[in-house]
C-alpha positions as CSV (number, residue, x, y, z in Angstrom):
1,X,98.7,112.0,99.0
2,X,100.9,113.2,101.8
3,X,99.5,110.1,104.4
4,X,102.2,107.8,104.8
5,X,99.5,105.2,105.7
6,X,95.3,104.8,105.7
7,X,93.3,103.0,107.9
8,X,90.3,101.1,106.3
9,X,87.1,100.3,108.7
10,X,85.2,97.5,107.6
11,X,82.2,97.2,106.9
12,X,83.6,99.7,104.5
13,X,81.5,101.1,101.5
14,X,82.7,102.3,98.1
15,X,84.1,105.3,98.9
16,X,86.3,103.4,101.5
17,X,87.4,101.3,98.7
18,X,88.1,103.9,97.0
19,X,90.4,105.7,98.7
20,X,92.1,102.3,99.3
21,X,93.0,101.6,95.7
22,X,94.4,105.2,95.5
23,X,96.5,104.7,98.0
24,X,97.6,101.1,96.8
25,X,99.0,102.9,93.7
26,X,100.9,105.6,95.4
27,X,102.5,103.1,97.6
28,X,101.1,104.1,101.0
29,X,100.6,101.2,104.0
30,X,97.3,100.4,104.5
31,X,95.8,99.0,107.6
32,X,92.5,97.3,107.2
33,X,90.5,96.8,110.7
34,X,87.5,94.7,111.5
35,X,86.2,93.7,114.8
36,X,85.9,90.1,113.6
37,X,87.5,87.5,111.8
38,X,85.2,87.9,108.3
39,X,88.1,90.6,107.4
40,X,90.1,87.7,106.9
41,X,87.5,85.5,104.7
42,X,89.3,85.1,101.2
43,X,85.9,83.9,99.6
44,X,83.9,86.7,101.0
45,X,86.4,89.8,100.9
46,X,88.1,92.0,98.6
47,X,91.3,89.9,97.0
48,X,93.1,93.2,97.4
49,X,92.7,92.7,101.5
50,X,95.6,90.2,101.1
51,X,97.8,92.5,99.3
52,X,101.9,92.8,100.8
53,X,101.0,96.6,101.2
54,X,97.9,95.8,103.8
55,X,97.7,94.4,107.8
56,X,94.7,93.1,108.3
57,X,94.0,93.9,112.5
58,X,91.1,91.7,113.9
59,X,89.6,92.3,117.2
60,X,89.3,95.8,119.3
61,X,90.1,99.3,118.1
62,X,92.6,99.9,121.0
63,X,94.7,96.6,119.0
64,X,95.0,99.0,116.0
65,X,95.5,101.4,117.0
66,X,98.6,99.3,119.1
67,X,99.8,98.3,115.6
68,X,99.7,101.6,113.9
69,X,101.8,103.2,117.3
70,X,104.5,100.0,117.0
71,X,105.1,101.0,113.6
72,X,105.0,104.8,113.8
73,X,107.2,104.6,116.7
């Protein structure tokens, strides 16, 4: 509760998601990583990925972990 952001890694299981929906109602940023674009596939994903409140970050760890830092910063 006292995060001011998550990070999800996909493939994520149900506790990931969990966690995720807890901190979509408190309000809390949520960054949602996969190494390819299937984070981004509408048909295949959670509806919730596509939320205001979550940046989806495709491609290496080091380019979230440049996202997070920009924002944090």
């Amino acid at each position: 509760m006292d995060a001011d952001f998550i990070v999800v890694l996909l493939p994520a299981g149900k506790g990931s998601h969990i966690e995720f929906g807890i901190a979509l109602g408190h309000n809390k940023k949520i960054y949602l990583y996969s190494p390819d674009v299937e984070g981004k596939n509408f048909a295949t994903t959670s509806t919730f990925y596509f939320l205001p409140e979550v940046e989806i970050v495709i491609g290496e760890l080091d380019d979230l972990l440049e996202n997070i830092l920009q924002e944090v910063t």
